[in-house]
Every structure is written in C-alpha cells, then in structure tokens.
Backbone as JSON, one array per atom type, in Angstrom:
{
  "sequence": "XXXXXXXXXXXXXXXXXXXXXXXXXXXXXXXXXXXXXXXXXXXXXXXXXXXXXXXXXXXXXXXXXXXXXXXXXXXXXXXXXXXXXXXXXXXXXXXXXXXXXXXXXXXXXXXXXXXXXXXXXXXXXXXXXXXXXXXXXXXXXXXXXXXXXXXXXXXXXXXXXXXXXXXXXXXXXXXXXXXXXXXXXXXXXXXXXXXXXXXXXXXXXXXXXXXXXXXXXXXXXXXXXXXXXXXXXXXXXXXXXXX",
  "N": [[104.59, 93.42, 119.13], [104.62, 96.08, 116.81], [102.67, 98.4, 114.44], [103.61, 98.98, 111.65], [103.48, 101.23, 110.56], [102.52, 102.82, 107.57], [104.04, 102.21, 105.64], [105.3, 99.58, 105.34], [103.15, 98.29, 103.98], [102.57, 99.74, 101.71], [105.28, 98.91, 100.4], [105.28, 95.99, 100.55], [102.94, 95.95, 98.06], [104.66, 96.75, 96.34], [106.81, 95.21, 95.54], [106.94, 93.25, 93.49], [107.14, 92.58, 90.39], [104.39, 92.11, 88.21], [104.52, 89.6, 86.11], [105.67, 86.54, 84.93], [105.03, 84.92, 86.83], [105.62, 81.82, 89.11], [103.28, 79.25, 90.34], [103.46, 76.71, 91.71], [104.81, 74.73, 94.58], [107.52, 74.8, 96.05], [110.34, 72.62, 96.29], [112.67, 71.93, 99.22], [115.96, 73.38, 99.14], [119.6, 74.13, 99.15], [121.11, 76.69, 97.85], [124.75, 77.85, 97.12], [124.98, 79.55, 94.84], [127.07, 79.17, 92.81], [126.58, 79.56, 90.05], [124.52, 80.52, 88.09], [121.29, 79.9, 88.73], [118.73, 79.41, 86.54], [116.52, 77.86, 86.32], [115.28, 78.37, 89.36], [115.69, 80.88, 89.81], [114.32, 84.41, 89.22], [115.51, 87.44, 87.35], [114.48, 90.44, 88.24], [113.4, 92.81, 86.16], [113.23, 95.84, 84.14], [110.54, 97.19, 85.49], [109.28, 99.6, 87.47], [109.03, 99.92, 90.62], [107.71, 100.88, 92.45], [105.39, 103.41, 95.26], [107.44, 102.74, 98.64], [109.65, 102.96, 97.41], [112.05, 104.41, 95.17], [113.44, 103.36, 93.38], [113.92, 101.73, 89.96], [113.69, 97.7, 88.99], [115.92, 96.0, 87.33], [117.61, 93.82, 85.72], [120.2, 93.71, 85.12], [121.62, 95.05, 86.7], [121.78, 92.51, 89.11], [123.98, 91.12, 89.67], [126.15, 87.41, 89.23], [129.08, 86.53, 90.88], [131.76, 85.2, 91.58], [130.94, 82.67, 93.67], [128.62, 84.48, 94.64], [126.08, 86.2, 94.76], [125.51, 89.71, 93.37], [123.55, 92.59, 94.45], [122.73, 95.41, 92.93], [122.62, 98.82, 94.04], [122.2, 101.55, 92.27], [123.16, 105.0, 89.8], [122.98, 104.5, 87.66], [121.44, 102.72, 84.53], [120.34, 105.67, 84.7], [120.56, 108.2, 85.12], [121.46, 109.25, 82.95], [119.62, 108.21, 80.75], [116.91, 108.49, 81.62], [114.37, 107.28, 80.36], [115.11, 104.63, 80.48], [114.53, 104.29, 83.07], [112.32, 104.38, 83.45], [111.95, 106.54, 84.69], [113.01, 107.06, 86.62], [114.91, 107.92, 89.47], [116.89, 106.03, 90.13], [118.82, 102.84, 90.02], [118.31, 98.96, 90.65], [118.89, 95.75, 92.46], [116.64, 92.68, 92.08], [116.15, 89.43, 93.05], [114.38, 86.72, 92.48], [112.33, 83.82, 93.57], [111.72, 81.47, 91.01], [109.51, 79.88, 92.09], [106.98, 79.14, 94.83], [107.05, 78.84, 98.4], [106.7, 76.47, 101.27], [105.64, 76.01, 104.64], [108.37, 76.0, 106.65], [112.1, 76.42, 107.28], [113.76, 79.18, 106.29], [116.96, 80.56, 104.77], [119.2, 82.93, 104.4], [122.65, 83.94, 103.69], [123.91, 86.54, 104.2], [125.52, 89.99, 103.52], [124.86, 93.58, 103.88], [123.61, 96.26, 101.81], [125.22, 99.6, 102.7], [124.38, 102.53, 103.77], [122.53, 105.68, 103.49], [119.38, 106.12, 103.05], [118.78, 103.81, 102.38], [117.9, 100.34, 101.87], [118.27, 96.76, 102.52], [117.19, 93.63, 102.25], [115.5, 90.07, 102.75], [112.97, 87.86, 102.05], [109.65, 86.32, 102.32], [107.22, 86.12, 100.11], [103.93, 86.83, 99.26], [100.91, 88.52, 97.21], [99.08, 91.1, 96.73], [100.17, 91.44, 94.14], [99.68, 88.98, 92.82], [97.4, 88.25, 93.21], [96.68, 87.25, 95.19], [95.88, 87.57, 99.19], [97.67, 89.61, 100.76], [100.75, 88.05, 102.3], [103.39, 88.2, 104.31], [106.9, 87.26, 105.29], [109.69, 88.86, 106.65], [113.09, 90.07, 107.08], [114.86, 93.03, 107.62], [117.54, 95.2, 106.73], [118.42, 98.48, 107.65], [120.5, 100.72, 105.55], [121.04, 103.47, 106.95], [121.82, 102.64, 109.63], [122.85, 99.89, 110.2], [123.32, 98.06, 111.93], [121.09, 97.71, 112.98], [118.35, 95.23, 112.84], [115.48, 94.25, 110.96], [112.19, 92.54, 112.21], [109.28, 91.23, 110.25], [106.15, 90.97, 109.65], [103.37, 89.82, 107.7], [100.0, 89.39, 107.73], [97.49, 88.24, 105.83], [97.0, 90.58, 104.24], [97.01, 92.23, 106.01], [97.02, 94.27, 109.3], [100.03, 94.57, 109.39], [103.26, 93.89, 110.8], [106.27, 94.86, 113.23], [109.42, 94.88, 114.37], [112.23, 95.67, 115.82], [115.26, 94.81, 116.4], [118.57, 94.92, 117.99], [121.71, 93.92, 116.84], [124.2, 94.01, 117.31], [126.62, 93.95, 115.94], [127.95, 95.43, 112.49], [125.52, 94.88, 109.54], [126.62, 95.68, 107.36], [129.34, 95.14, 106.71], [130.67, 92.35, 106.48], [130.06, 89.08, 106.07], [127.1, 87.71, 107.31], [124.72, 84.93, 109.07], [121.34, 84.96, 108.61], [117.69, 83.86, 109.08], [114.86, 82.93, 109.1], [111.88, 80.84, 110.51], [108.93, 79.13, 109.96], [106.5, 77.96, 110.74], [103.41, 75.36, 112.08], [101.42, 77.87, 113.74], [103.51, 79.11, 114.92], [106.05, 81.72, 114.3], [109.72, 82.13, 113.73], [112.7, 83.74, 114.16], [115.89, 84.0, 113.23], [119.44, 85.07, 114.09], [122.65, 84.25, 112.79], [122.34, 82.18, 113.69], [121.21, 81.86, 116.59], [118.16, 82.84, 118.31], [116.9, 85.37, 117.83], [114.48, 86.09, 118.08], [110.5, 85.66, 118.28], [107.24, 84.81, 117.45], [104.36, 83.6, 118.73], [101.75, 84.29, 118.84], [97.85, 85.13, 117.33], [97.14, 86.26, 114.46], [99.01, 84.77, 112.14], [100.77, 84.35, 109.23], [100.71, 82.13, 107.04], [100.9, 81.55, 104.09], [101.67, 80.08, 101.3], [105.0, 81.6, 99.52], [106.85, 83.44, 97.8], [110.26, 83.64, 97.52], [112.5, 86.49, 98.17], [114.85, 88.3, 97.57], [116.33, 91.38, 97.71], [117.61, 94.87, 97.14], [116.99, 98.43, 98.02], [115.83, 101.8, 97.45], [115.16, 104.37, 99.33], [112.03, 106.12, 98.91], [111.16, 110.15, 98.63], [109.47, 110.37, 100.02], [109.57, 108.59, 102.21], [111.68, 109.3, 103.73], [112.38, 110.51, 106.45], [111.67, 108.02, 107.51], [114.0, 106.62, 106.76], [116.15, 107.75, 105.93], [118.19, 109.55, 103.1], [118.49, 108.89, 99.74], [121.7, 109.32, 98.18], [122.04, 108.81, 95.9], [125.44, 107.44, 95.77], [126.77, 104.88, 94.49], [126.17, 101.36, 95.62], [126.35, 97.94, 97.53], [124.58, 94.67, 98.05], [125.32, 91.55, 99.07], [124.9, 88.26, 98.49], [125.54, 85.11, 99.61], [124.77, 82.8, 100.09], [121.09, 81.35, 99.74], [118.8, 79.43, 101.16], [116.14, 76.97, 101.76]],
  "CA": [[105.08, 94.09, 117.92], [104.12, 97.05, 116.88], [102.03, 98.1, 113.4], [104.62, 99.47, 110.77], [102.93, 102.77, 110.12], [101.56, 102.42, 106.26], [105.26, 101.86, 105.11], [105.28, 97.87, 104.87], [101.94, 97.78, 103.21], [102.97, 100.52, 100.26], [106.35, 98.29, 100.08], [104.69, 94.34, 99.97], [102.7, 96.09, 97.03], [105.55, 97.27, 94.87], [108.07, 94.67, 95.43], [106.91, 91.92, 92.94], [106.5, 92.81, 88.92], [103.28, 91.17, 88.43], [104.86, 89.06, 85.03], [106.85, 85.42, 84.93], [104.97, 84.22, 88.31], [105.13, 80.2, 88.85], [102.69, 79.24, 91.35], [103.62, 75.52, 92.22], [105.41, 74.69, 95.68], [109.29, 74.22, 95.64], [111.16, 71.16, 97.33], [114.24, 72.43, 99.75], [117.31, 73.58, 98.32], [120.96, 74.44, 99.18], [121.83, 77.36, 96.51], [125.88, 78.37, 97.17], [125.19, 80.44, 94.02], [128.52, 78.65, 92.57], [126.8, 79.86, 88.91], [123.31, 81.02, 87.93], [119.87, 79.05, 88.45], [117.73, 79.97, 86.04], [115.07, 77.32, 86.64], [115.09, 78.53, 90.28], [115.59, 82.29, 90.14], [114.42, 85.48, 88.33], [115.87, 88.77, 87.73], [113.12, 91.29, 88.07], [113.98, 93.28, 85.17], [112.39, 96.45, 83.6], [109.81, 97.34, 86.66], [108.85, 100.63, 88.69], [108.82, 99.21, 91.72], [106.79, 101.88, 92.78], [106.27, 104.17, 96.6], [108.52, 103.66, 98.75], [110.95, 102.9, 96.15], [112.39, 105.28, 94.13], [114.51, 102.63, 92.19], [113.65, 100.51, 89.37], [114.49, 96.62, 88.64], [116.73, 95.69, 86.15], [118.32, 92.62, 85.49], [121.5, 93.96, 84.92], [122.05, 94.75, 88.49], [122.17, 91.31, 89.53], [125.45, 89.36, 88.81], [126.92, 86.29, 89.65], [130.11, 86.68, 91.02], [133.14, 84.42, 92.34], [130.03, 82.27, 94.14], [127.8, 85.37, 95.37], [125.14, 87.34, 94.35], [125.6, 90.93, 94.12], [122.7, 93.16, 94.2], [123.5, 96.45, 92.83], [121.64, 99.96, 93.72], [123.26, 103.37, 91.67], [122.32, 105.83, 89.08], [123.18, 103.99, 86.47], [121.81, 103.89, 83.2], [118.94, 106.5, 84.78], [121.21, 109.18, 85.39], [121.62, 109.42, 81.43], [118.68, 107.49, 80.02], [115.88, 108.12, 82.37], [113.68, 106.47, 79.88], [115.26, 103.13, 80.67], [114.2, 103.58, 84.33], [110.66, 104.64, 83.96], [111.88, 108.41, 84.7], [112.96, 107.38, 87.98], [117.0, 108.2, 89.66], [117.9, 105.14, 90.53], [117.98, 101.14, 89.32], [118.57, 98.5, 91.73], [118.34, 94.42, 91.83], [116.07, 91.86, 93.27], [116.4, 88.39, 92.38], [113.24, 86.08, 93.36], [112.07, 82.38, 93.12], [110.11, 81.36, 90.09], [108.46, 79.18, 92.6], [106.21, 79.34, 95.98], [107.72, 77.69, 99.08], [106.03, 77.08, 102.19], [106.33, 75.96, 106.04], [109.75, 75.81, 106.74], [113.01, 77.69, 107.51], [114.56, 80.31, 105.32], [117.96, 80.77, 105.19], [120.72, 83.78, 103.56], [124.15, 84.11, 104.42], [124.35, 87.61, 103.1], [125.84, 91.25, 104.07], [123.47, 94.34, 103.3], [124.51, 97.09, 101.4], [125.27, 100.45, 103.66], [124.08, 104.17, 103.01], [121.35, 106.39, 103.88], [118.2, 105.61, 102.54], [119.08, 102.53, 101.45], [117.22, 98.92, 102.7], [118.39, 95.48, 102.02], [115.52, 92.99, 101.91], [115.18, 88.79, 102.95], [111.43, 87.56, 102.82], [108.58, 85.08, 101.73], [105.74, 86.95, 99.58], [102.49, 86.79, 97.9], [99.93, 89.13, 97.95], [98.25, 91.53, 95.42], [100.32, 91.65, 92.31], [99.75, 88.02, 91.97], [96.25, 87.87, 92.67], [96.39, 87.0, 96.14], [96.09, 88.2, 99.88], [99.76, 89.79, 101.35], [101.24, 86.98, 103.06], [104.42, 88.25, 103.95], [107.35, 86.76, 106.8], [110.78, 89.17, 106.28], [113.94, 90.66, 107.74], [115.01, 93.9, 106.8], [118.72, 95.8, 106.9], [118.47, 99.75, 106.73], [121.67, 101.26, 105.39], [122.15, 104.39, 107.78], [122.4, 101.58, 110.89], [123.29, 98.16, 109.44], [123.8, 97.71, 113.35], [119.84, 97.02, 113.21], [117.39, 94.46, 111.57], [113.93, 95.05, 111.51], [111.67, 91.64, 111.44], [108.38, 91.7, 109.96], [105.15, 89.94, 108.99], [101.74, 90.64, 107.83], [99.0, 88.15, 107.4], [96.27, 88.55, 104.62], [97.16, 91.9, 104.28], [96.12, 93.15, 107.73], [98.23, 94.22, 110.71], [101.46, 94.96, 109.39], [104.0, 94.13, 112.44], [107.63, 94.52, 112.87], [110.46, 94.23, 115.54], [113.47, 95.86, 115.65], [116.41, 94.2, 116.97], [120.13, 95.24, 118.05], [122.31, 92.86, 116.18], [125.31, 93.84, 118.01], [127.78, 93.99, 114.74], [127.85, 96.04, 111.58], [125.37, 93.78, 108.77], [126.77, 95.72, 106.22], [130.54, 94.77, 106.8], [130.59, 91.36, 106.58], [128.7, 88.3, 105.85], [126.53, 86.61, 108.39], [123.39, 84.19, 108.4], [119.79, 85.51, 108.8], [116.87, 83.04, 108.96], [113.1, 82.66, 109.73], [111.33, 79.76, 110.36], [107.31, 79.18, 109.72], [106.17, 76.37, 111.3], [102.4, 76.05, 112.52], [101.39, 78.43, 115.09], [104.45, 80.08, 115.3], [107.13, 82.32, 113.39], [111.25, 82.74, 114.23], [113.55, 84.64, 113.68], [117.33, 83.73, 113.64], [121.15, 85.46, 113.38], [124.17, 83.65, 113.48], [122.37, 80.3, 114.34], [121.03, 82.53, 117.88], [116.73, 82.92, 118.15], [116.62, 86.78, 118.11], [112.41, 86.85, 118.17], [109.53, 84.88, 117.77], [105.76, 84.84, 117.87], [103.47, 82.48, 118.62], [99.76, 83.89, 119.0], [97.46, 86.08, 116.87], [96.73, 86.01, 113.18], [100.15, 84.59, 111.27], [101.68, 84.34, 107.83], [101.19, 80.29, 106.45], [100.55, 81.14, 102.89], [102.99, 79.76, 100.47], [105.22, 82.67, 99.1], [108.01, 83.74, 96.49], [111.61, 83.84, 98.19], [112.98, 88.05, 97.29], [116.0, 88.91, 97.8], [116.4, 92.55, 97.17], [118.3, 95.99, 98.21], [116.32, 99.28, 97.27], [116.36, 103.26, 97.44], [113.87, 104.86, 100.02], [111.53, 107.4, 98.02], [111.57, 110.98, 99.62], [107.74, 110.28, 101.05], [109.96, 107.91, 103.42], [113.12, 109.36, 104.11], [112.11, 110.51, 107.63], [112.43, 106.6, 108.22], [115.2, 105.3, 106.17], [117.41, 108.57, 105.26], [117.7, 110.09, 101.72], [119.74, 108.07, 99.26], [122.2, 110.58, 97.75], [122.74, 107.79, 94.43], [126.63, 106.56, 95.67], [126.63, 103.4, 93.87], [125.95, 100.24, 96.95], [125.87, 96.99, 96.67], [124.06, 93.49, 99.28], [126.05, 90.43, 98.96], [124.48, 87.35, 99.19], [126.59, 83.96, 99.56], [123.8, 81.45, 99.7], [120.4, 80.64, 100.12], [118.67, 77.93, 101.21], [114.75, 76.37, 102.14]],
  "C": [[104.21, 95.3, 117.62], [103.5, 97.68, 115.09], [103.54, 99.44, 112.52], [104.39, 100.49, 109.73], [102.32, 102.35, 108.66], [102.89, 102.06, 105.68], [105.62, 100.35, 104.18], [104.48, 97.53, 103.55], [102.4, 98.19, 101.97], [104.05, 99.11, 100.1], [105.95, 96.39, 99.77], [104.38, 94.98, 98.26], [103.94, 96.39, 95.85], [106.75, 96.04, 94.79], [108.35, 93.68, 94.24], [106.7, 92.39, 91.5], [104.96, 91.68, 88.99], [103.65, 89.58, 87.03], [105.62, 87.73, 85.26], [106.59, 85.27, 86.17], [104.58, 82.57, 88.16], [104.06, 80.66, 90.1], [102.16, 77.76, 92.23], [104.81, 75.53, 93.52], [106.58, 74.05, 95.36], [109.62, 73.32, 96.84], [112.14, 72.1, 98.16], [115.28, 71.86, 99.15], [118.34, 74.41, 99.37], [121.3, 75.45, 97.91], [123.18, 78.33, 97.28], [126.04, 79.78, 95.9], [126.66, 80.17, 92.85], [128.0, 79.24, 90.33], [124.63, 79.99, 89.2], [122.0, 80.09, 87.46], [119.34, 79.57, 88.02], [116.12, 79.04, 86.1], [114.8, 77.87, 88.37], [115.11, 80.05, 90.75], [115.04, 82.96, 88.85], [115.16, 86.58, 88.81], [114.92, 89.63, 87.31], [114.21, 92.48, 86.97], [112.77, 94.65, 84.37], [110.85, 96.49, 84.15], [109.66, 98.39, 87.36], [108.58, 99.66, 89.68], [107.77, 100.11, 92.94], [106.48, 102.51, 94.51], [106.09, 102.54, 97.69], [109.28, 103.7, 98.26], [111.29, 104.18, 95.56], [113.55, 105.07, 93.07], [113.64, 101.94, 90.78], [113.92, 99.15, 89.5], [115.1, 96.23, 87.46], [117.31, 94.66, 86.38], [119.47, 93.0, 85.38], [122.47, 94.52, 86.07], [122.19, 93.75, 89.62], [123.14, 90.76, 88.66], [125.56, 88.87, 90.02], [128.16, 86.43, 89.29], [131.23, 85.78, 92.29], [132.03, 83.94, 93.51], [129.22, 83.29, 95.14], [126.96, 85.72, 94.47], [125.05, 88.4, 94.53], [124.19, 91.47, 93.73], [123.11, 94.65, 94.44], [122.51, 97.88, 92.85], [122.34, 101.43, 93.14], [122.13, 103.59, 91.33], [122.44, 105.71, 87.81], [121.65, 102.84, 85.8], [120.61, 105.42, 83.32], [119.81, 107.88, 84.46], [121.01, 110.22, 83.65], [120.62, 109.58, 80.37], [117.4, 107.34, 81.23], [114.55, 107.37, 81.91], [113.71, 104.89, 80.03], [114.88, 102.89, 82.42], [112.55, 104.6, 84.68], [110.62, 106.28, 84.42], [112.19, 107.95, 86.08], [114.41, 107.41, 88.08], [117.17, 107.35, 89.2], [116.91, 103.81, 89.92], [118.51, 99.85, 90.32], [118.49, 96.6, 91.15], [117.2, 93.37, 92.77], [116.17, 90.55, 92.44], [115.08, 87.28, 93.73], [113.05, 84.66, 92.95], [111.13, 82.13, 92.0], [108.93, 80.55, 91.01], [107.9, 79.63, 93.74], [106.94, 78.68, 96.63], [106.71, 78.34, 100.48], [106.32, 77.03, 103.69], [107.77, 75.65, 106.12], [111.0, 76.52, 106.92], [113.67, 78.28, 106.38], [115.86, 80.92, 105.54], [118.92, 81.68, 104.38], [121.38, 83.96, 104.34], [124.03, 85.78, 103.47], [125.25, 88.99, 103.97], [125.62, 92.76, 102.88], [124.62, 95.6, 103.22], [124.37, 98.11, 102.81], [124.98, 101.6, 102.77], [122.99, 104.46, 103.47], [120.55, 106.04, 102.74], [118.19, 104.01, 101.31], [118.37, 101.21, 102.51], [117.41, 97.8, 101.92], [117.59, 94.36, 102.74], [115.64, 91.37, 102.39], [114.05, 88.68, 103.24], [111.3, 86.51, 102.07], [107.52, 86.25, 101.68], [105.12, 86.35, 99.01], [101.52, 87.74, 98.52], [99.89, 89.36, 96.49], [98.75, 91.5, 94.14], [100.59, 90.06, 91.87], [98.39, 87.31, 92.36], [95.83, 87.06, 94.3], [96.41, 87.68, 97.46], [97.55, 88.59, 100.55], [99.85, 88.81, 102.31], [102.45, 87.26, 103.39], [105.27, 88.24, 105.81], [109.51, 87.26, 106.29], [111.92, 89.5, 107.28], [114.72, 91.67, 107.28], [116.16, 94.89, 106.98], [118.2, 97.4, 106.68], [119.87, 99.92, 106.79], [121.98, 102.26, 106.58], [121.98, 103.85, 108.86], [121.9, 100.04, 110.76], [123.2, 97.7, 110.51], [122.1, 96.94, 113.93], [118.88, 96.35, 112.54], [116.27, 94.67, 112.15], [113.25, 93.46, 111.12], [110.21, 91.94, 111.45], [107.35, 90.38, 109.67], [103.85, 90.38, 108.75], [101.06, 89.29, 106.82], [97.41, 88.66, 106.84], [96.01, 89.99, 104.68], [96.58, 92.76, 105.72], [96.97, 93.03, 108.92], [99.39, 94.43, 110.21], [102.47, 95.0, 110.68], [105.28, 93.98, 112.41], [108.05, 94.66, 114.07], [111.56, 94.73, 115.33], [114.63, 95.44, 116.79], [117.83, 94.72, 117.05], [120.92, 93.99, 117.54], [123.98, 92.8, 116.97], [126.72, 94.08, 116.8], [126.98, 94.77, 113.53], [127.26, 95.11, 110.37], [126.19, 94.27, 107.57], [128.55, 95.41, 105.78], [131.37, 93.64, 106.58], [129.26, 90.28, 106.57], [128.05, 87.52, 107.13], [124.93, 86.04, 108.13], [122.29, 84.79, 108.96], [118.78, 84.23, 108.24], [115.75, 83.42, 109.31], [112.53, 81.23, 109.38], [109.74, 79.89, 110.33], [107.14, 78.1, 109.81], [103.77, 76.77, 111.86], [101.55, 76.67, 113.6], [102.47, 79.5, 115.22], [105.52, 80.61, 114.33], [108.6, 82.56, 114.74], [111.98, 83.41, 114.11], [115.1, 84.5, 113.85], [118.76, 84.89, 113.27], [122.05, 84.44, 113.8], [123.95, 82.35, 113.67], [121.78, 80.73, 115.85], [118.94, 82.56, 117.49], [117.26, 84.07, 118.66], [114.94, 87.43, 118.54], [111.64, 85.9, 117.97], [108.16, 85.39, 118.37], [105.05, 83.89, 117.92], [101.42, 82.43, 119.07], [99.27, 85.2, 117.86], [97.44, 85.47, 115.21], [98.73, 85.94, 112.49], [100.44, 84.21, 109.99], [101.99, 82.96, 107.49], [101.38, 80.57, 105.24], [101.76, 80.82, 102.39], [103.59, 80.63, 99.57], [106.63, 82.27, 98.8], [109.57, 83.99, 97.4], [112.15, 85.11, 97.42], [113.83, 87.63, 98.22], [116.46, 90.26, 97.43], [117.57, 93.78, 97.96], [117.79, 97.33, 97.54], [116.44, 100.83, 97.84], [115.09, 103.7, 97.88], [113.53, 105.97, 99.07], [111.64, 108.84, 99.32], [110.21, 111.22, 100.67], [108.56, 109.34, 102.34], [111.2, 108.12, 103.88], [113.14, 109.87, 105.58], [112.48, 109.15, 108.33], [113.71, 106.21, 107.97], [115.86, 106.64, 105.64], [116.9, 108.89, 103.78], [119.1, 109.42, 101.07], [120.2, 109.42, 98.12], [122.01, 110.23, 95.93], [124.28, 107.69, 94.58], [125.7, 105.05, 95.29], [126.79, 102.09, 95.14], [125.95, 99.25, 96.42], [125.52, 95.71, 98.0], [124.61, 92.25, 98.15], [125.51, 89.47, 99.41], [124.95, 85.89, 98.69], [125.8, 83.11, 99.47], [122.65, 81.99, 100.18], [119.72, 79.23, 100.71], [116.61, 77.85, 102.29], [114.98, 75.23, 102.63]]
}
C-alpha cells in the first residue's frame, strides 16, 4: 500500500465533532434503518468539519427515508445564511455511532453519491478529537469515478495507507455491500460478499472506534485529487448497517 500523501491524516482529524462521544464498546447489530436509532446513532450537527472539507454537518441532512438513510451534500441553507454553516458553501451529513465497536466485521449496503469533488465515506474511528491516537480502518467512494473504492487504514496516527481498487460497476448507481473485517493480525476488505484486499503484516488498526458514515465536499487545497464540487445538490444512500 502506498502512504496517502497528507490527505487522510488532515481528513481522520476533521471528521468527528469532538461533543456527544460515548466511549463504551457496542454488542453486534443488524440496523435495516426501518426508523431512526437514536440510542445507536448521532447526527453530527452544527460542525466545520474542517480541511479537506469544505462542507459543514448538520443534522438536517440526514433523513430517514422509506428504510434508508440518505446523506445529503448541497448549498443549502449556506448559500443564503452562511452564518448557519460557519461561512462555509456547502452542508452535508454524517451519521455516527454513539458507541465504540471493536474486532469484527463491518458491514453497509449503501450506494455513494456521484459528482466531482465529492467522497462518500464507510469507516471505524478514533483518534484526536476524542483524546486518542487515529485508529482508523475505511473504504472510500470518490464521486468523479464511483467505478473506484479506495481502502484505507492508519494505525496510531502513523503511516497513512490506502489501496485503490477497480470495482468493476458504477457505486454510485445502485446499492451494493461493502465490508471490512478486523480480526487479529490482519485487516479485509470485502464487495458484494468477494475479498477485494487484505493485509496481514506491519503495524495495524485494533483500537476500538466510532462507526461514520458520511458523504462530503473536497476543499479546493484537494481538488487535484477528488475534482471541484460545483454545489449540485447529491445524495449516499445507505440501506443498512451492521457489526
């Protein structure tokens, strides 16, 4: 794998508000999303999410809809009211676990929004804005080629490493499953129910971390990687989880 330029690192740091963190270990769950866990999720809400972002979080960009989760990135209410997004364009959603979870597989059925500078998000975090080292084991959609996932990991903040994969189909078109497993010794990586990647030597990613779900708006310090998001209104669909 190869080190993920300074990109990752800026992006672990901004992803998490530092506010409303549990920090007890969650049992495995089945969530269809069939109506809204509030003992089991937050909506990051009123947040700079800070570089590479150039969205906010708002709660009001996550709904529950006809058993999904949409996660919604525009220019709404910034466009208008840039005071409600910290002075920044755009507002976006992420929806995270109040709890920690740890060895074990990670599972969304989802399909990632599409657009230039746009990136839809599946991980396990903890690191600095809750007081601990980055622990982080993700998989990552960019909008201008849905056609590729990027997987990632970085262990006590050091090394940043990712993987990019041909997926063979459009993610942002349809729904399909994305996984990782964390077992000890080794990390996975799944589509479809298929092993796309794994690792098994070198410094890896045990700590026990926050389940995100997110979809966010590259800043213009990173649009060389991920495109320039114009603000069309997008949106990442996600049908279940599950630990």
């Amino acid at each position: 794998m190869n080190s993920y330029k300074p990109t990752l690192r800026y992006l672990v740091l901004a992803l998490l508000p530092v506010s409303g963190l549990a920090h007890a270990t969650g049992a495995s769950f089945v969530d269809g999303f069939a109506s809204e866990d509030t003992s089991r999720w937050i909506r990051s809400t009123n947040a700079f999410s800070g570089e590479p972002l150039s969205n906010v979080w708002r709660a009001d960009h996550v709904a529950f809809v006809s058993g999904e989760v949409e996660l919604r990135l525009n220019a709404s209410p910034c466009a208008w009211a840039p005071e409600q997004c910290s002075g920044h364009a755009y507002a976006s959603g992420q929806l995270r676990s109040h709890e920690t979870y740890g060895m074990g597989r990670y599972t969304a059925v989802l399909q990632a929004a599409a657009g230039q500078g746009v990136v839809t998000d599946f991980m396990k975090y903890t690191g600095a804005v809750v007081g601990t080292p980055t622990d982080l084991v993700g998989m990552h959609i960019q909008g201008q080629d849905p056609t590729r996932l990027q997987v990632s990991y970085v262990q006590a903040g050091v090394g940043a490493q990712y993987q990019t994969i041909s997926l063979g189909f459009d993610a942002s078109a349809g729904l399909h499953t994305y996984a990782f497993d964390t077992s000890a010794g080794a990390l996975r990586w799944y589509v479809d129910n298929s092993e796309v990647f794994s690792v098994a030597s070198g410094s890896l990613p045990m700590a026990d971390g926050y389940i995100v779900s997110d979809v966010w708006a590259a800043s213009p310090s990173v649009a060389p990687l991920f495109g320039t998001y114009a603000g069309t209104p997008t949106r990442a669909y996600f049908d279940s989880i599950a630990f």
